[in-house]
C-alpha positions, 0 to 999 in steps of 0.5 A, spaced: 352 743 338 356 744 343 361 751 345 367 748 342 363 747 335 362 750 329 357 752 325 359 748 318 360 751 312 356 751 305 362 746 302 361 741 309 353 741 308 353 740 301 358 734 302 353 731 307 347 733 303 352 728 297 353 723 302 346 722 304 346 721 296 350 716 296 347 712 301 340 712 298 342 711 292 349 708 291 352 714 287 354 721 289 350 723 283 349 731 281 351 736 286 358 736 289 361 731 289 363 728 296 369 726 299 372 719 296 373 716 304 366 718 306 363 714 299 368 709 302 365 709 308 357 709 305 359 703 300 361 700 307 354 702 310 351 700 304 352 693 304 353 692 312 348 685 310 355 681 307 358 676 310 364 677 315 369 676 310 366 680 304 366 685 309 373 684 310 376 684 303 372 690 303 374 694 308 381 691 305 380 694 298 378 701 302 384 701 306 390 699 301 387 704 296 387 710 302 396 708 303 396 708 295 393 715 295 397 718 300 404 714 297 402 717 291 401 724 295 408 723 298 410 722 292 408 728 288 411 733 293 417 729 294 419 728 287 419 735 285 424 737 291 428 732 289 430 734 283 430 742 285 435 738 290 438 736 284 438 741 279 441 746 285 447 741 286 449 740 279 448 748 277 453 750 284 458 743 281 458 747 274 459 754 276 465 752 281 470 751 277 467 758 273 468 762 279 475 758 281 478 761 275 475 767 273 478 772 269 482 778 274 477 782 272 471 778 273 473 778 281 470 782 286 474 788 290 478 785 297 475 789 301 478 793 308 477 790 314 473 796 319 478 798 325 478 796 332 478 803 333 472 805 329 469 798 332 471 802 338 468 809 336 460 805 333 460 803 341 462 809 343 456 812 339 450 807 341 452 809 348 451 818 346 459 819 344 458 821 337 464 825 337 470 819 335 464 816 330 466 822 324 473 821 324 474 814 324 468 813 319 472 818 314 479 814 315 475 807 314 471 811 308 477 812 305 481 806 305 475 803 302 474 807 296 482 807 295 480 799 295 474 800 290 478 805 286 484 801 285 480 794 283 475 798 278 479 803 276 476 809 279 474 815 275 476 813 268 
């Protein structure tokens, strides 16, 4: 074996071990069974002594049943993204106009936009300058639980 390669696994020597099998004997038989394109690959070995064109209708069969598979593989990954695609669309589409018209109640808090002084004062803090944060903080703070209370009804 060369530097790159690695030892095979269990799984991989109990699929050649099928494989062999299935060129002596024509079937996986017991055991694991071994992978659908190395019996493919087998059956062709197996009857190397047809004649060219019942090779090639052979080889055909093999081929056309392996796109058949992988369309049929695209297909049961793409199938179920779409209709989650879909099921998102219409779920966004029914409760548009739910949000849209929602009761005053059921709306949320319009909240205070942050000062450019306590924007200033943040700056200020992550450069060492502590000292402005506190009190821009306690004005911002207030501004929005006055918001809160006045939208929740605070207190009561």
């Amino acid at each position: 074996m060369g530097d790159d390669e690695k030892e095979p696994t269990p799984q991989e020597l109990a699929e050649a071990a099928a494989l062999a099998r299935a060129l002596e004997e024509g079937r996986a038989g017991g055991g694991p069974p071994a992978p659908e394109d190395a019996l493919a690959a087998a059956a062709l070995v197996r009857l190397r002594g047809l004649d060219r064109a019942r090779a090639q209708v052979v080889l055909d069969r093999v081929v056309a049943a392996r796109r058949q598979a992988r369309r049929r593989r695209a297909w049961m990954i793409l199938a179920p993204l779409g209709a989650l695609a879909a099921a998102a669309v219409l779920a966004l589409g029914l409760t548009a106009p739910l949000r849209r018209h929602a009761p005053a109640a059921l709306r949320s808090a319009t909240l205070p936009r942050p000062s450019t002084a306590l924007i200033e004062a943040q700056l200020q803090a992550a450069h060492g300058q502590p000292a402005p944060l506190d009190a821009e903080m306690r004005s911002y703070r207030r501004a929005l639980y006055g918001a809160l209370a006045s939208r929740y009804g605070g207190g009561q």
